[in-house]
C-alpha positions as CSV (number, residue, x, y, z in Angstrom):
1,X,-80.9,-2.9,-77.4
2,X,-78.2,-3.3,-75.0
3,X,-74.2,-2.2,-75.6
4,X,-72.1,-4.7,-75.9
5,X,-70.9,-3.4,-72.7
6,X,-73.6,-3.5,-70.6
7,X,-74.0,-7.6,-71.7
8,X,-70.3,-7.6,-71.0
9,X,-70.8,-6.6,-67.6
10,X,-74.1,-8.7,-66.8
11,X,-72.1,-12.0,-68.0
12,X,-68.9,-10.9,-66.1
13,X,-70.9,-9.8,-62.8
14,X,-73.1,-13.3,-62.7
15,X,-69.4,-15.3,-62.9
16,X,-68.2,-13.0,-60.2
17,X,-71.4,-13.7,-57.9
18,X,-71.3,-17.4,-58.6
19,X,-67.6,-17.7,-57.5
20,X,-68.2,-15.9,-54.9
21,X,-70.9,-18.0,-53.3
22,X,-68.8,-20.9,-54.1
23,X,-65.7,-19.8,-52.7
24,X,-66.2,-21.2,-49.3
25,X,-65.4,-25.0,-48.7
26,X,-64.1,-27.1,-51.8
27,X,-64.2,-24.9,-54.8
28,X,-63.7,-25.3,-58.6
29,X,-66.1,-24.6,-61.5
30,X,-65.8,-27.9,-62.4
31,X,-66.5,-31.1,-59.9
32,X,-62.6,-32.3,-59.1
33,X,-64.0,-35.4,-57.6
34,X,-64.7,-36.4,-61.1
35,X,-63.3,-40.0,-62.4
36,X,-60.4,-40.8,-59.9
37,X,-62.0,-40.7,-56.9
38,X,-63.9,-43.6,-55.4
39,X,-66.4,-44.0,-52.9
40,X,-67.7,-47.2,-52.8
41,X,-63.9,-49.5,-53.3
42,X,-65.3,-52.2,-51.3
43,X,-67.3,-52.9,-54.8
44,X,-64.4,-53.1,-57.3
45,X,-62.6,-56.5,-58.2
46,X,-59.3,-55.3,-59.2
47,X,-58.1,-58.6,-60.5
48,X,-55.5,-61.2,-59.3
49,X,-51.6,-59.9,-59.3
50,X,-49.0,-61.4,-61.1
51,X,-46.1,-60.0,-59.8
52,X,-44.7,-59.4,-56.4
53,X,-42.9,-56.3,-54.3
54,X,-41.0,-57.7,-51.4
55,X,-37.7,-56.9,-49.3
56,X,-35.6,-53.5,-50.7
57,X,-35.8,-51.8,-53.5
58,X,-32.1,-50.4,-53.8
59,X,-32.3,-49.7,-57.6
60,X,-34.3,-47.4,-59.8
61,X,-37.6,-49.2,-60.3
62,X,-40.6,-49.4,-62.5
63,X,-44.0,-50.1,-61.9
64,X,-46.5,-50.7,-65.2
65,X,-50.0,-50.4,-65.4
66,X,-49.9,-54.1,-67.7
67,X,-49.1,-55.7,-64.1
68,X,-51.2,-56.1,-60.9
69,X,-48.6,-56.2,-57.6
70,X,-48.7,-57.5,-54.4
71,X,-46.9,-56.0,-51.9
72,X,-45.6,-58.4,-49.4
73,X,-44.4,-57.4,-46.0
74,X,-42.4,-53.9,-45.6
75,X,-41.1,-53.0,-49.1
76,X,-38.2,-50.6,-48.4
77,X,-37.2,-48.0,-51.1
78,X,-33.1,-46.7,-50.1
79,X,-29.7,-46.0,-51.4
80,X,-31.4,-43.0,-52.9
81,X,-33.3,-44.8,-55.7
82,X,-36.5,-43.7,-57.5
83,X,-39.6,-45.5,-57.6
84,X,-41.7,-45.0,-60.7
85,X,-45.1,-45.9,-60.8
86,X,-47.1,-45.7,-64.1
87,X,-50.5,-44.3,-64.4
88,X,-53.7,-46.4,-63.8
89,X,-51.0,-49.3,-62.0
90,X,-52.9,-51.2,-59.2
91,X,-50.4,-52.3,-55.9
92,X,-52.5,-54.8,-53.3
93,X,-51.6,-54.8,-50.0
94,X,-51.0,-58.4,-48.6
95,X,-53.2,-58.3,-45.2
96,X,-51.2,-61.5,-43.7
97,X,-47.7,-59.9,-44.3
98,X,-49.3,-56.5,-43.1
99,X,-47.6,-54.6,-46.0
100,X,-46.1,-51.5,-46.5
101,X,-44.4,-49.0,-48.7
102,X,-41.5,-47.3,-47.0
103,X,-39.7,-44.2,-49.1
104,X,-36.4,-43.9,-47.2
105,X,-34.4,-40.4,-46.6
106,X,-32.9,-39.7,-49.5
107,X,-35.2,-42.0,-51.6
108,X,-38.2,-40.7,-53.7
109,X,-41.6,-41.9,-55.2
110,X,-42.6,-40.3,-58.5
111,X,-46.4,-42.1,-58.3
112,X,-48.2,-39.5,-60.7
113,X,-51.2,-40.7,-61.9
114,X,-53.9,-39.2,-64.3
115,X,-57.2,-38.1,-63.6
116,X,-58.7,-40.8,-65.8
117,X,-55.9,-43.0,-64.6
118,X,-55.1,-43.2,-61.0
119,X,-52.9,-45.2,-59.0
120,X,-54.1,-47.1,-56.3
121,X,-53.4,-49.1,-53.2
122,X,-55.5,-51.8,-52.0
123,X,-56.6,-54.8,-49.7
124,X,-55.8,-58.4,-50.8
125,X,-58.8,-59.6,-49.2
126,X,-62.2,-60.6,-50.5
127,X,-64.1,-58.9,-48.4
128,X,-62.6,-55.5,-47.6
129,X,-62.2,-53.4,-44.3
130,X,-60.3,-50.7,-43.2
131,X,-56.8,-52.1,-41.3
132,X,-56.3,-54.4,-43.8
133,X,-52.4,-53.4,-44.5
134,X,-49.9,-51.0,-43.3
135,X,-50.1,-48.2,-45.5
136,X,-47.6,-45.5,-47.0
137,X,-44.0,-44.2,-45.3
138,X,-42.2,-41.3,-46.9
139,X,-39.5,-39.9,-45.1
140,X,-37.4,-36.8,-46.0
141,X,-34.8,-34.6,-44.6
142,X,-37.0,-31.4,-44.2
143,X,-36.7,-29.8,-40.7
144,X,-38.7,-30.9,-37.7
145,X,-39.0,-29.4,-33.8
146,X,-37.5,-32.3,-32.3
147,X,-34.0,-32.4,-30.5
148,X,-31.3,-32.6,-32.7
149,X,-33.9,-32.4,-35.6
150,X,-33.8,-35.9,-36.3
151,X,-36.5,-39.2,-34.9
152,X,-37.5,-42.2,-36.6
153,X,-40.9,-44.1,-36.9
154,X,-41.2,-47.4,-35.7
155,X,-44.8,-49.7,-36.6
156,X,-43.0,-52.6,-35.8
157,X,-40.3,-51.3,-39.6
158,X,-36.7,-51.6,-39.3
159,X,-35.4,-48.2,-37.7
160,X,-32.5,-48.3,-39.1
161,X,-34.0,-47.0,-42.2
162,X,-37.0,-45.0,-40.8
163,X,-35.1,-42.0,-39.9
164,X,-36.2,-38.4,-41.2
165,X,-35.2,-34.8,-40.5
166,X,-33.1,-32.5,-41.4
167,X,-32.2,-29.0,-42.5
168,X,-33.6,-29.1,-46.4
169,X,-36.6,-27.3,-46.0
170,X,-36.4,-27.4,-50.6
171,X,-36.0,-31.6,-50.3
172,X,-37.9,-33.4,-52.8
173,X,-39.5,-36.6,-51.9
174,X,-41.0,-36.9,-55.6
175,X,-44.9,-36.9,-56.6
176,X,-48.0,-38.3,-55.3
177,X,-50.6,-37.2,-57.5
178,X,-54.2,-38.8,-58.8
179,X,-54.0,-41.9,-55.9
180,X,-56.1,-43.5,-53.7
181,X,-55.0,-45.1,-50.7
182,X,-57.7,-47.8,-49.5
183,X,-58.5,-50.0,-46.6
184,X,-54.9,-48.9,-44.9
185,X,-53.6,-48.4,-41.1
186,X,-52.9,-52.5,-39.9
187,X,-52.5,-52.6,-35.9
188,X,-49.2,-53.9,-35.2
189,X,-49.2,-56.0,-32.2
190,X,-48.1,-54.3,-29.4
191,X,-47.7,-50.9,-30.9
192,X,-50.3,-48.2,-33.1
193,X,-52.1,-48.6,-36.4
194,X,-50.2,-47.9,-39.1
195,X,-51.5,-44.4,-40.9
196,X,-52.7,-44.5,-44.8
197,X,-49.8,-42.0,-45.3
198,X,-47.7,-40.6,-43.4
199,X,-45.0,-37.8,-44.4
200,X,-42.5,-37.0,-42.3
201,X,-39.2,-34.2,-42.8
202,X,-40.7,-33.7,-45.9
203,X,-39.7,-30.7,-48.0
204,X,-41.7,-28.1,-49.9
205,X,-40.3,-29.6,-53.5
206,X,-42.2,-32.5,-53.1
207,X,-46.0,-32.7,-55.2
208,X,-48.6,-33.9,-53.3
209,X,-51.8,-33.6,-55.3
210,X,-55.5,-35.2,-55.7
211,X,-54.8,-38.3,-53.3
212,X,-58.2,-39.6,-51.6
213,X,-57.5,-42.3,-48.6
214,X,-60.9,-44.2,-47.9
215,X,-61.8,-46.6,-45.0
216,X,-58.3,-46.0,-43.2
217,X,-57.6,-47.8,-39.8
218,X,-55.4,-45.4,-38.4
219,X,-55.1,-41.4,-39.2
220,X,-55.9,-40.8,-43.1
221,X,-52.8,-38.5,-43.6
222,X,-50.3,-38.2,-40.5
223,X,-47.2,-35.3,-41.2
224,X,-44.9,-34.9,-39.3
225,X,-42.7,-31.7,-39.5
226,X,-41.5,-30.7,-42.7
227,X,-42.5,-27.6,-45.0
228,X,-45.1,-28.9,-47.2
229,X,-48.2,-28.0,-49.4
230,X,-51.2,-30.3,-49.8
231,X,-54.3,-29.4,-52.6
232,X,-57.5,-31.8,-53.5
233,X,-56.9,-34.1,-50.6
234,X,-59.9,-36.3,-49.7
235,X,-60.4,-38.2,-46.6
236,X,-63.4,-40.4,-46.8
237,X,-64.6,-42.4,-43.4
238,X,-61.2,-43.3,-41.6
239,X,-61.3,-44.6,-38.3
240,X,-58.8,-42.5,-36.8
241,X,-58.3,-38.7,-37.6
242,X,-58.6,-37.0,-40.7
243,X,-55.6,-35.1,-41.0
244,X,-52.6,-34.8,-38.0
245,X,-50.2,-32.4,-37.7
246,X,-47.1,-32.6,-35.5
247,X,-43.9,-32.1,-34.7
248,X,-42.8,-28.6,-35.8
249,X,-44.8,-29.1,-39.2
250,X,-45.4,-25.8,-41.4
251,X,-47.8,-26.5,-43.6
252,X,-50.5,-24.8,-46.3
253,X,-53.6,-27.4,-47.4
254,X,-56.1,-26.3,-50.4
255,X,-59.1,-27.0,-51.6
256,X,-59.4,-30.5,-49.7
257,X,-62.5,-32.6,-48.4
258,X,-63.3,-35.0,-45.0
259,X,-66.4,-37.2,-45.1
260,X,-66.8,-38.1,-41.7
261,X,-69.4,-40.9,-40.5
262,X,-70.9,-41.3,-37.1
263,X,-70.6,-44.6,-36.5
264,X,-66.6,-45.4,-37.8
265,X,-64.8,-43.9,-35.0
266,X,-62.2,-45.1,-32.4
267,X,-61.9,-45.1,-28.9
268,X,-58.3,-43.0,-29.2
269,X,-60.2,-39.8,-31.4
270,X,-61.6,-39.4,-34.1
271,X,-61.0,-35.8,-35.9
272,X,-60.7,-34.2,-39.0
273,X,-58.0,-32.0,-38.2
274,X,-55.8,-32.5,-35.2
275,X,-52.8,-29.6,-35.0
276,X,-50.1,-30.1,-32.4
277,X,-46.5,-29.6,-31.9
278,X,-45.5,-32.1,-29.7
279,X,-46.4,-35.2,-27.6
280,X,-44.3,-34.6,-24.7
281,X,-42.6,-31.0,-24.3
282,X,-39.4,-33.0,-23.1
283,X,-38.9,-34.1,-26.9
284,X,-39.2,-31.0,-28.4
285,X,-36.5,-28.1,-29.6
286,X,-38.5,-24.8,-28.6
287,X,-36.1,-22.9,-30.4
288,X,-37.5,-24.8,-33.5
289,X,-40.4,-23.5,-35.8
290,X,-43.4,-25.5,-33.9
291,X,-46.2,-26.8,-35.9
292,X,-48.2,-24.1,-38.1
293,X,-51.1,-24.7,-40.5
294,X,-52.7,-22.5,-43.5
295,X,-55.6,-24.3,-44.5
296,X,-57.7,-22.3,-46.9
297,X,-61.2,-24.0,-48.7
298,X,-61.7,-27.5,-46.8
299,X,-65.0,-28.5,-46.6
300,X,-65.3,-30.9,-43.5
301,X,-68.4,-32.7,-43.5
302,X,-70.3,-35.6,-41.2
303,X,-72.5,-37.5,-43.0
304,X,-74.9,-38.6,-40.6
305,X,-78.8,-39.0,-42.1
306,X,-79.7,-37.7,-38.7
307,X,-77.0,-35.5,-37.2
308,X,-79.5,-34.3,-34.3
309,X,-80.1,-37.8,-33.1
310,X,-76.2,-39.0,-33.6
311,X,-75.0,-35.6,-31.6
312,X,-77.6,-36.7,-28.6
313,X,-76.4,-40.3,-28.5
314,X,-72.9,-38.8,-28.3
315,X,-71.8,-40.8,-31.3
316,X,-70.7,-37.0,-33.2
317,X,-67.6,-34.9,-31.2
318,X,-65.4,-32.1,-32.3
319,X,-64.1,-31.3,-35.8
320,X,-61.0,-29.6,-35.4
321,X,-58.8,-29.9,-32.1
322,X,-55.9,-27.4,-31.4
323,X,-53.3,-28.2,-29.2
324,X,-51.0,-25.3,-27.3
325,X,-48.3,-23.6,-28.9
326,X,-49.5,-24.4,-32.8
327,X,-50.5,-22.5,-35.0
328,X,-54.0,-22.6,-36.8
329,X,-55.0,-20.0,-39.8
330,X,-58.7,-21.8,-41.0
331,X,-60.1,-19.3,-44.3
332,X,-63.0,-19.9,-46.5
333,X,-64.2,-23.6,-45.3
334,X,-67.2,-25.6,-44.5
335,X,-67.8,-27.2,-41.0
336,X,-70.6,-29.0,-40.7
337,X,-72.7,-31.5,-38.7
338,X,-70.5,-31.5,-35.4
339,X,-70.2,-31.2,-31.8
340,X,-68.6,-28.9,-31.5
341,X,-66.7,-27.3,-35.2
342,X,-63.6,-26.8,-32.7
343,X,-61.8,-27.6,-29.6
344,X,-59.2,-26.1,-27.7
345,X,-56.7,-27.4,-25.6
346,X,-57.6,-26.4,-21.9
347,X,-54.2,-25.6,-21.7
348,X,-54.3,-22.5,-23.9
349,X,-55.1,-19.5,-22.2
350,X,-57.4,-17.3,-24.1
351,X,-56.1,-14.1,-24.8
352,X,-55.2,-11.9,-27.6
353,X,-52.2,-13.0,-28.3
354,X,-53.0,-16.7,-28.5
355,X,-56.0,-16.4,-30.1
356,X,-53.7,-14.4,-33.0
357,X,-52.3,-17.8,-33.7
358,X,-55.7,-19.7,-34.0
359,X,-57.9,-17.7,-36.8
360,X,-61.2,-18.6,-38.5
361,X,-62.4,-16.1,-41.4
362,X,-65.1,-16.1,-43.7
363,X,-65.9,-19.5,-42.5
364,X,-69.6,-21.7,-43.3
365,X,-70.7,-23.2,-39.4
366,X,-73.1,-25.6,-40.5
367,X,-75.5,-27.6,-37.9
368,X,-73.3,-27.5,-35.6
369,X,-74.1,-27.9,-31.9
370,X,-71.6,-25.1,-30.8
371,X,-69.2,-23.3,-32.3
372,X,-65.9,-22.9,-30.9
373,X,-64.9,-24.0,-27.4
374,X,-62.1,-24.6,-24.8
375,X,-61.7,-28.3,-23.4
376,X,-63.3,-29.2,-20.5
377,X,-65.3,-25.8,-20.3
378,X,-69.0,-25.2,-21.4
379,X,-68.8,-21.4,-21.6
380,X,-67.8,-20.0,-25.0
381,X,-69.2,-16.7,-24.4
382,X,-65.3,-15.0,-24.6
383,X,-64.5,-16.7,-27.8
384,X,-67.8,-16.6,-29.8
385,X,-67.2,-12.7,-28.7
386,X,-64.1,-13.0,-31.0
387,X,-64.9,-15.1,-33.7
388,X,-68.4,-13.6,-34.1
389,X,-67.1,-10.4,-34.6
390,X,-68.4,-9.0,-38.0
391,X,-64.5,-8.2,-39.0
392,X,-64.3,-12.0,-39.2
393,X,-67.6,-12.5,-41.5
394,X,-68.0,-15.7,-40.5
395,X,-71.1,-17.1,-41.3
396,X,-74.0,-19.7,-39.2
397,X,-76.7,-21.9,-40.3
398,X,-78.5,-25.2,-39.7
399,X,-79.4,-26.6,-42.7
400,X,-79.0,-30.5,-43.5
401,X,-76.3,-31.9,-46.0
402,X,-78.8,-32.2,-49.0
403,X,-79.5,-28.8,-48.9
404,X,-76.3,-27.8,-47.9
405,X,-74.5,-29.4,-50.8
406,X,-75.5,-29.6,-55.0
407,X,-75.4,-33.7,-54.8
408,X,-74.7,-35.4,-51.0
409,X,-75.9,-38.6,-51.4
410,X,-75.0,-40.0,-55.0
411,X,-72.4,-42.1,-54.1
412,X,-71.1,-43.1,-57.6
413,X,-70.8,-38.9,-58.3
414,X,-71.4,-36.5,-55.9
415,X,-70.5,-32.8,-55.3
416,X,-69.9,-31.7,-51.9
417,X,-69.5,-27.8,-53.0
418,X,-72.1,-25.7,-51.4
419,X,-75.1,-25.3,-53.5
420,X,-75.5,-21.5,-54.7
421,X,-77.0,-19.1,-52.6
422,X,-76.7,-21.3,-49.5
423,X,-74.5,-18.3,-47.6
424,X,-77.2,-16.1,-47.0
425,X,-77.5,-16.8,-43.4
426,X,-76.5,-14.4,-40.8
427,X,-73.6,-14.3,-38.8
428,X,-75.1,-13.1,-36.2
């Protein structure tokens, strides 16, 4: 009979090896898409609303779940007010008064939803698509790498009260936490598409937890500067890029998802992570932090039912882009079915010192056509040199998503953590 021990140690090194194989890409014992998420919200009547958001909202607010809202125009929250949102509340976006939510400086959200009870934000329209409002606007008083540490947004809002930036790197902007942002980023005439959500000068108080953006016209989640942390983010099938990063932003993202799809993409790019510090190097303080981003267990995914044949008809590009003088530290993720994982900006010289600043560890290349390369040059040979160094352990395979993943194509509950014993592939 076996000591106590000895089953001790059996039970204890089987949770160990199962958490190890899982601990690259999304991770969790339990499946955290569970009950708020939704991937199919072009199916869900979410009833008529009864009352309306319009104008400024100058007071502290509440929203209730009893009520369904429609939100008329650009709703501007200011004068340092809080708006409340309950749990499980519903807010439709008005698609002829392309709405929008703006959280001024000084102004904060506390939208905490539950996992059985999310908050969300929708299309008015009968038949759903993605542009079909403006989206979300907070704005806080966290430092950014622009001059004078201060810009504004435009989208067509009032500028007057779309400034952000600042010197509170501890602002609090409130919480966002169980929501789902859907059918977001309206084209304003003559300018860009609005993004789902975009956070800009935010600071590090601020909760920003379990929010999924589907179908999004413009980028899914856009930051701008700021020193903030992100965890159990979903991006599913936006338009636009997955996730942007600009503008001095320092920021660490957890344990977060991107379901790509071939053919919903945009003549302007299409990414799941863009990291930049700038547009134009005239706007931009260099004495500033410039952008730098942690990003530890994404899993970004295409989900192509022939990733071969979309990659050959050119419909599949890069992953990841990386711009010159940011910052990228990628640990522990999941890129697969892309062409290639990652791009560099032609303008960054590769060298030691750069490539310092851009790391990828104990990473999962998946069916990839390429690995790593510079922009507008087909040898890799220097940098799959340094990323396929074993000190990296960085790991290759070409396996398709239904092997790759324990459930890829139930759309009412799947599971995109990697199946067990999937990283047994070489990384040679």
């Amino acid at each position: 009979m076996k000591s106590i021990s000895q089953i001790t140690y059996m039970v204890l090194f089987i949770v160990f090896s199962v958490n190890a194989q899982q601990e690259k890409g999304i991770t969790g014992s339990n499946n955290w898409l569970n009950n708020w998420t939704e991937f199919k919200p072009n199916k869900i009547d979410y009833g008529e609303p009864n009352q309306i958001l319009a104008g400024t909202i100058a007071v502290n607010t509440k929203l209730y779940k009893k009520n369904k809202y429609i939100l008329q125009g650009s709703v501007y929250v200011v004068n340092n007010a809080t708006l409340t949102i309950e749990p499980g509340t519903v807010i439709i976006g008005d698609y002829e008064s392309t709405a929008a939510l703006i959280i001024t400086k000084g102004a904060t959200i506390i939208a905490d939803g539950l996992e059985t009870d999310p908050i969300v934000f929708t299309s008015n329209r009968s038949v759903k698509r993605a542009g079909d409002w403006g989206g979300i606007v907070i704005l806080g008083n966290a430092p950014i790498n622009k001059l004078d540490n201060t810009s504004s947004v435009n989208y067509g809002l009032d500028t007057s009260l779309t400034s952000y930036g600042g010197e509170e790197t501890n602002s609090n902007s409130g919480i966002l936490r169980f929501v789902r942002i859907e059918f977001a980023g309206k084209k304003v005439k003559g300018k860009e598409n609005f993004n789902a959500l975009l956070l800009a000068g935010i600071g590090n108080k601020t909760i920003l937890e379990n929010i999924m953006v589907g179908y999004s016209a413009g980028d899914s989640f856009e930051i701008f500067g700021g020193d903030l942390k992100l965890n159990k983010m979903v991006s599913f099938k936006s338009r636009r890029n997955d996730f942007k990063f600009n503008y001095g932003t320092q920021c660490k993202i957890n344990n977060s998802l991107v379901i790509r799809a071939s053919y919903i993409t945009s003549s302007l790019g299409s990414r799941c992570i863009d990291v930049c510090s700038y547009d134009r190097k005239e706007e931009v303080d260099f004495s500033k932090k410039q952008t730098s981003v942690i990003a530890t267990n994404l899993t970004l995914v295409n989900n192509s039912e022939n990733i071969n044949a979309d990659i050959q008809s050119g419909l599949v590009k890069e992953a990841i882009y990386i711009a010159e003088n940011a910052s990228f530290d990628f640990k522990r993720s999941v890129i697969s079915g892309f062409n290639p994982a990652v791009l560099l900006s032609d303008k960054i010289e590769i060298n030691e010192e750069n490539l310092q600043k851009i790391r990828f560890e104990e990473m999962y290349f998946n069916f990839c056509r390429g690995n790593i390369f510079t922009e507008y040059n087909s040898n890799n040979e220097d940098l799959e040199n340094w990323y396929g160094n074993g000190s990296f352990s960085n790991v290759y395979s070409q396996s398709d998503n239904n092997e790759t993943f324990i459930n890829f194509t139930d759309e009412k509950n799947p599971d995109f953590r990697l199946r067990i014993g999937k990283i047994t592939a070489s990384n040679d």
